[in-house]
MARFIDO-674519 format. One record per residue: z, y, x of N, C-alpha, C in turn; residue number from 1. Coordinates in nm, 2 decimals, decimal comma. Atoms other than C-alpha are relative to their C-alpha. Last residue first. Layout:
<node n_pz="Z" n_py="Y" n_px="X" ca_pz="Z" ca_py="Y" ca_px="X" c_pz="Z" c_py="Y" c_px="X" resi="NUM"/>
...
This chain:
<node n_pz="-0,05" n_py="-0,13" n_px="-0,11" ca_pz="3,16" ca_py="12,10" ca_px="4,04" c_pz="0,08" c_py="0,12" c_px="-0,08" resi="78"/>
<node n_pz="-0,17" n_py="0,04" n_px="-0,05" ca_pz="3,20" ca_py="11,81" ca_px="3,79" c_pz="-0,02" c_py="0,12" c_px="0,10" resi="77"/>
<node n_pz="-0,12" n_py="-0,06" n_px="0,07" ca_pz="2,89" ca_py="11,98" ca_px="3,62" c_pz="0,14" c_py="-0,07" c_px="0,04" resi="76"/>
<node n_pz="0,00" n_py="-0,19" n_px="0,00" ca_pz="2,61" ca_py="11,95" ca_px="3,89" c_pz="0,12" c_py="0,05" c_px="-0,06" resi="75"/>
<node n_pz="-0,06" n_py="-0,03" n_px="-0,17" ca_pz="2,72" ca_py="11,55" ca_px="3,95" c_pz="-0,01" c_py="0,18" c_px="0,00" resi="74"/>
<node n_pz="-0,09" n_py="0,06" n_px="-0,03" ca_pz="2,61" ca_py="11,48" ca_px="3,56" c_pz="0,13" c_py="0,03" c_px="0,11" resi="73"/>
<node n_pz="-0,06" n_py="-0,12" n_px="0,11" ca_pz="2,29" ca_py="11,69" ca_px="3,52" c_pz="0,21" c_py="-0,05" c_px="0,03" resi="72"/>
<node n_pz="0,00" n_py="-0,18" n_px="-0,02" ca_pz="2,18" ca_py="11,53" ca_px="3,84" c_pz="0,12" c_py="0,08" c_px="-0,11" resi="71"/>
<node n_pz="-0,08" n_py="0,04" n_px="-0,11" ca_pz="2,31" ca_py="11,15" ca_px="3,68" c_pz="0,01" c_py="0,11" c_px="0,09" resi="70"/>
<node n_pz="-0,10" n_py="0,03" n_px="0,07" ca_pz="2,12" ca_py="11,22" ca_px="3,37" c_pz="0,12" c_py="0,05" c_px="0,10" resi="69"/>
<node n_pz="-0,03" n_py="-0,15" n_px="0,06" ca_pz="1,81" ca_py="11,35" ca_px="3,59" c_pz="0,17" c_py="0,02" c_px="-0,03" resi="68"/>
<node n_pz="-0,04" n_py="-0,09" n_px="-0,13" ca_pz="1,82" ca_py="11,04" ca_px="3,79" c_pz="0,07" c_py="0,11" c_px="-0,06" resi="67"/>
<node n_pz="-0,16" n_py="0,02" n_px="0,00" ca_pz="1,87" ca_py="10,80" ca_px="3,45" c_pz="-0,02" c_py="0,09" c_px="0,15" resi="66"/>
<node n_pz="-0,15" n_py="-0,07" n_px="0,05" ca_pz="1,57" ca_py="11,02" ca_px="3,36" c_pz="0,13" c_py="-0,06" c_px="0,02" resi="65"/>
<node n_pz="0,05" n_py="-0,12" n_px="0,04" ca_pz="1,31" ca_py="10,96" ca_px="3,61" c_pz="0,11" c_py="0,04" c_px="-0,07" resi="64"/>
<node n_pz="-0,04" n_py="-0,09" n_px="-0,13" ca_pz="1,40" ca_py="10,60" ca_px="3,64" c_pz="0,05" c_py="0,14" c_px="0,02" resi="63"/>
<node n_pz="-0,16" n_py="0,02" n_px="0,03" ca_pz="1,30" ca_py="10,55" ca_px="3,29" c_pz="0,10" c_py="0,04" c_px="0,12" resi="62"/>
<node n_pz="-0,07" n_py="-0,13" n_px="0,10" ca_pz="1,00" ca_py="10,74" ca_px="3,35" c_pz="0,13" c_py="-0,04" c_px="-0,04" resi="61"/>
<node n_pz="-0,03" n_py="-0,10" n_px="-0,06" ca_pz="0,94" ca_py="10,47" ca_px="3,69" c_pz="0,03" c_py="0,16" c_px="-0,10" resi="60"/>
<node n_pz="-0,12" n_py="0,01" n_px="-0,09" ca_pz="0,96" ca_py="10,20" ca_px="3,48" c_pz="0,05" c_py="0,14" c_px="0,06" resi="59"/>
<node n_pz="-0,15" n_py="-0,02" n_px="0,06" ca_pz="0,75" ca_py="10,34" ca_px="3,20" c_pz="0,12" c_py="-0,03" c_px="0,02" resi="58"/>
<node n_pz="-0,07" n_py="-0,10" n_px="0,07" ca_pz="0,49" ca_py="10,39" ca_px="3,40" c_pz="0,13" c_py="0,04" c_px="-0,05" resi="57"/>
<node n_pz="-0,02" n_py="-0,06" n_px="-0,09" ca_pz="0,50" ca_py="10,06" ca_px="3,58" c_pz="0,03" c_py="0,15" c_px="-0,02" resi="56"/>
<node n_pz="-0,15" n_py="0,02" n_px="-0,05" ca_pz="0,52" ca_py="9,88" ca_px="3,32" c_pz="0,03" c_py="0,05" c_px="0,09" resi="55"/>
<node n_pz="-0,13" n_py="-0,08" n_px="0,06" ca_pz="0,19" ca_py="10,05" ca_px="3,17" c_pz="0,17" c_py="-0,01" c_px="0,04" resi="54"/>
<node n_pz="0,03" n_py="-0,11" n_px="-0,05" ca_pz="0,01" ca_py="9,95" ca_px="3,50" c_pz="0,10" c_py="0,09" c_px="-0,15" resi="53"/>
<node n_pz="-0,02" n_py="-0,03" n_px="-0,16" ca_pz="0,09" ca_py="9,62" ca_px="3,49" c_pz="0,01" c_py="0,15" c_px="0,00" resi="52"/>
<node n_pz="-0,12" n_py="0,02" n_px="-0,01" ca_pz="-0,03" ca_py="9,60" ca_px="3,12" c_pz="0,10" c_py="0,05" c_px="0,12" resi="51"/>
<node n_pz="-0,05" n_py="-0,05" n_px="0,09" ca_pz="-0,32" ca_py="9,77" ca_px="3,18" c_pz="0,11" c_py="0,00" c_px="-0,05" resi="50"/>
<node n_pz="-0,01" n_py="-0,13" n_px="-0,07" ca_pz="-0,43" ca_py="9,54" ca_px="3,43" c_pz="0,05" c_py="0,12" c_px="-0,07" resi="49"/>
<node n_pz="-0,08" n_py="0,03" n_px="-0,12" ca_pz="-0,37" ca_py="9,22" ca_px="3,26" c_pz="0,08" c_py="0,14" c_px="0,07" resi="48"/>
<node n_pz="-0,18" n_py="-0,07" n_px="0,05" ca_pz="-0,53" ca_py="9,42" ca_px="2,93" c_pz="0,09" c_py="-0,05" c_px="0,14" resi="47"/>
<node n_pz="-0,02" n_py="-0,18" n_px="-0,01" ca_pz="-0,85" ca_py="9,47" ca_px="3,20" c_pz="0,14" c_py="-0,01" c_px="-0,10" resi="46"/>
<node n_pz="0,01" n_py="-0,06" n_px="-0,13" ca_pz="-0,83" ca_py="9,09" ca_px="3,32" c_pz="0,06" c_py="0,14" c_px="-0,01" resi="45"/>
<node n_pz="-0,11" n_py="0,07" n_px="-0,02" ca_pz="-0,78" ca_py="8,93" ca_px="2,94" c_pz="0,02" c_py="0,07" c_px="0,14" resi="44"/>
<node n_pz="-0,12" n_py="-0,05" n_px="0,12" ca_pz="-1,06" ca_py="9,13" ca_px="2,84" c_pz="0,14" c_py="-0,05" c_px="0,03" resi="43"/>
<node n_pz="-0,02" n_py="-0,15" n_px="-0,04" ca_pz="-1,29" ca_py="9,07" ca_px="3,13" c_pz="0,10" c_py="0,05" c_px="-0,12" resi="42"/>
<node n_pz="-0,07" n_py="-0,12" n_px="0,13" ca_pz="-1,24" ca_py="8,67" ca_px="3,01" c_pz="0,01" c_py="0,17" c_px="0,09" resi="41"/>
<node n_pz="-0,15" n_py="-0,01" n_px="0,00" ca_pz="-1,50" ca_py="8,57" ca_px="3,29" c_pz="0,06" c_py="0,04" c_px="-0,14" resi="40"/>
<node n_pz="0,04" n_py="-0,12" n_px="0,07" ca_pz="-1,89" ca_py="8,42" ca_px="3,19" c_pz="0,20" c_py="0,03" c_px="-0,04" resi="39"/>
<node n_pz="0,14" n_py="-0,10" n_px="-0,01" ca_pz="-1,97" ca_py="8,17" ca_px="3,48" c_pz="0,02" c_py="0,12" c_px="-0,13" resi="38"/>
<node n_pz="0,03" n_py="0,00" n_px="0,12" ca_pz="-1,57" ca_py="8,04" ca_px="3,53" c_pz="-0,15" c_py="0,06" c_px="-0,02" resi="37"/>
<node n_pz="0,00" n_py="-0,11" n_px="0,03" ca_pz="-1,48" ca_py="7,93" ca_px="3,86" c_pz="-0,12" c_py="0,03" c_px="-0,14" resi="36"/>
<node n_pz="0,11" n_py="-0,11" n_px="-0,05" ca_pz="-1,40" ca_py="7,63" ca_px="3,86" c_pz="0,00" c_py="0,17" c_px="-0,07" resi="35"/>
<node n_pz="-0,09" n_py="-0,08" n_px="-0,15" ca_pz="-1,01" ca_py="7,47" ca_px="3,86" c_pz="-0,15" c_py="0,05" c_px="0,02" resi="34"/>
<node n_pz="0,11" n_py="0,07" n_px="-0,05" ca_pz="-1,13" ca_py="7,22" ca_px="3,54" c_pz="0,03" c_py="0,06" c_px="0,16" resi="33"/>
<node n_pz="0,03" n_py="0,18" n_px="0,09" ca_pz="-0,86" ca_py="7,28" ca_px="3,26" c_pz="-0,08" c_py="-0,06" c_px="0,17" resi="32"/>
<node n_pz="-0,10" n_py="0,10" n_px="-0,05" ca_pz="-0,71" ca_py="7,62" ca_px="3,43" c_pz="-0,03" c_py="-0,14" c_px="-0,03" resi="31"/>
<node n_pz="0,01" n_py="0,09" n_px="0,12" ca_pz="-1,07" ca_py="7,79" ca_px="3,43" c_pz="0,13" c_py="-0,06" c_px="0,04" resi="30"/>
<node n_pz="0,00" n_py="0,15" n_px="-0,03" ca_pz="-1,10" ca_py="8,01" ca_px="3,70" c_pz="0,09" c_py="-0,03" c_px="-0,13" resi="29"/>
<node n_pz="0,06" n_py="0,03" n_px="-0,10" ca_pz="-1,13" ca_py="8,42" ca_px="3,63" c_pz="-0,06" c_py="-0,22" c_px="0,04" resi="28"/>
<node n_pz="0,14" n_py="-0,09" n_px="0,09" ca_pz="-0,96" ca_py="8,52" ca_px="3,35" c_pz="-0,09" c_py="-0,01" c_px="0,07" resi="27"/>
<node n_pz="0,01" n_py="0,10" n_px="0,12" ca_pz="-0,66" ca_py="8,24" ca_px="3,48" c_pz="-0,14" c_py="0,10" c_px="-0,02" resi="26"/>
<node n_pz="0,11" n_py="0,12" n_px="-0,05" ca_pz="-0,67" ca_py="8,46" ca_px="3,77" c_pz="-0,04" c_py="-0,08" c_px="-0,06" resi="25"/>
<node n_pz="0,13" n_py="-0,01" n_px="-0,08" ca_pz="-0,54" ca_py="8,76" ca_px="3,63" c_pz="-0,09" c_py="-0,10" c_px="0,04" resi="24"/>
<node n_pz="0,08" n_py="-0,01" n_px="0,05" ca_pz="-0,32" ca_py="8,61" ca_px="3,42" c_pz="-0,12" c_py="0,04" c_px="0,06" resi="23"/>
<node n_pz="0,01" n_py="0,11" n_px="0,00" ca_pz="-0,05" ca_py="8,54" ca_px="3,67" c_pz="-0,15" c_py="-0,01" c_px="-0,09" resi="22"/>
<node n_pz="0,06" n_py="0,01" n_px="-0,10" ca_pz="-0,03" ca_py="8,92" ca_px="3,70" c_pz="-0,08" c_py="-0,17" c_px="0,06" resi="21"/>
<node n_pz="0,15" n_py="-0,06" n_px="-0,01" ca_pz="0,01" ca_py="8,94" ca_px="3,38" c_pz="-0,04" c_py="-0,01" c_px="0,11" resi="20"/>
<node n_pz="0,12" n_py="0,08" n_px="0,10" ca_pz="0,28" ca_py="8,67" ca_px="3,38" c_pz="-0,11" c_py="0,09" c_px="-0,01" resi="19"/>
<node n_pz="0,07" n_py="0,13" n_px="-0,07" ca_pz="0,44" ca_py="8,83" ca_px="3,66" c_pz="-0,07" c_py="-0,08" c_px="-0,03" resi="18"/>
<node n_pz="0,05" n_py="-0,02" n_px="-0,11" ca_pz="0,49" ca_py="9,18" ca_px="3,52" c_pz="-0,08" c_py="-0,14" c_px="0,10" resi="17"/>
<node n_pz="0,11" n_py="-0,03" n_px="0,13" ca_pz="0,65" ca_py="9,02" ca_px="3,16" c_pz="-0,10" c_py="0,05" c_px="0,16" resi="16"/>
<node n_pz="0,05" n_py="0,15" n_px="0,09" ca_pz="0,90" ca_py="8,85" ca_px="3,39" c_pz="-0,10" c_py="0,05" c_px="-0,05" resi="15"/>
<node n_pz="0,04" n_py="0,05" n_px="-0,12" ca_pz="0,97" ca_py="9,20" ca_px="3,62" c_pz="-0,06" c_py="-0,16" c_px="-0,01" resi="14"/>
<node n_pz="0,10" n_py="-0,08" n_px="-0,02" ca_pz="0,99" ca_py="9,39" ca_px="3,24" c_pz="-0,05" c_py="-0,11" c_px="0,15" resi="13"/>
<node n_pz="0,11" n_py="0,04" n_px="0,12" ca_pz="1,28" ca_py="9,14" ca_px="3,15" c_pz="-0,14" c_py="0,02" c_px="0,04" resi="12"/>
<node n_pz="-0,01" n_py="0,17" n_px="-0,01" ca_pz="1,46" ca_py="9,20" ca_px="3,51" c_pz="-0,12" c_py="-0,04" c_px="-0,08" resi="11"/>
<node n_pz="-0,12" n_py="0,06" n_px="0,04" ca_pz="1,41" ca_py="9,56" ca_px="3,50" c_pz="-0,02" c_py="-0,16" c_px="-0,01" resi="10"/>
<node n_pz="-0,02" n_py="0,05" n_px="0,15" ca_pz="1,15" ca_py="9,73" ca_px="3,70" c_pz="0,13" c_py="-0,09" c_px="-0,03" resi="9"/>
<node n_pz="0,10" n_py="-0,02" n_px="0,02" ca_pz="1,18" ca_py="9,89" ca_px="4,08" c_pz="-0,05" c_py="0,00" c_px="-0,17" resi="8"/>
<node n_pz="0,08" n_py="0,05" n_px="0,00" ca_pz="1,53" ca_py="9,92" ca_px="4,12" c_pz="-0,12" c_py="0,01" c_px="-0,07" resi="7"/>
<node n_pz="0,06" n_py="-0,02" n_px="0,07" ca_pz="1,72" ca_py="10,12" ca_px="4,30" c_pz="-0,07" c_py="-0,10" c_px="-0,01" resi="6"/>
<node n_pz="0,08" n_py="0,06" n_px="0,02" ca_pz="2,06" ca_py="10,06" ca_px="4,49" c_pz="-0,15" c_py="0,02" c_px="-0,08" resi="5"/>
<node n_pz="-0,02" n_py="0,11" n_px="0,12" ca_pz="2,30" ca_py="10,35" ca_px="4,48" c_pz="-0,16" c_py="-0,09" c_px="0,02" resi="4"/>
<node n_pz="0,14" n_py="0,06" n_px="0,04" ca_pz="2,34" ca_py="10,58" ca_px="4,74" c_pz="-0,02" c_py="-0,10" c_px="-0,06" resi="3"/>
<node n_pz="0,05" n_py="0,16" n_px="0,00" ca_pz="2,67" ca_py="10,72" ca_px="4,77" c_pz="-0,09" c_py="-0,05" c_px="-0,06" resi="2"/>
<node n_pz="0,10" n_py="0,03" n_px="0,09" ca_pz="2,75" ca_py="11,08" ca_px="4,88" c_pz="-0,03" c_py="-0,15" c_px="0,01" resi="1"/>
């Protein structure tokens, strides 16, 4: 049996993942001036978060079925 590397997100998705997470703090501190901001973007924060968390979904459902594929696959060469 040979264990095949996994990975977490796809290249693209692991770019799109770092800019939201990059965003976070922007929603928070001001990039023009470096204070902290008295009235945050909370919109910019919660889609941040929402994003993140959809890629993560749909990583691990993609996952999910190239396993399955690859089950259904290895069951019928027997």
């Amino acid at each position: 049996m040979v264990l095949q590397p996994r990975q977490f997100v796809d290249k693209y998705l692991l770019v799109i993942v770092i800019f939201l997470i990059v965003s976070i703090p922007i929603s928070f501190i001001s990039p023009a001036t470096g204070e902290i901001r008295e009235q945050p973007y909370i919109l910019l924060f919660y889609s941040s978060i929402a994003g993140i968390c959809i890629i993560v979904l749909y990583s691990s459902y993609k996952n999910r079925k190239e396993r399955q594929k690859a089950n259904i696959k290895r069951r019928s060469r027997k």
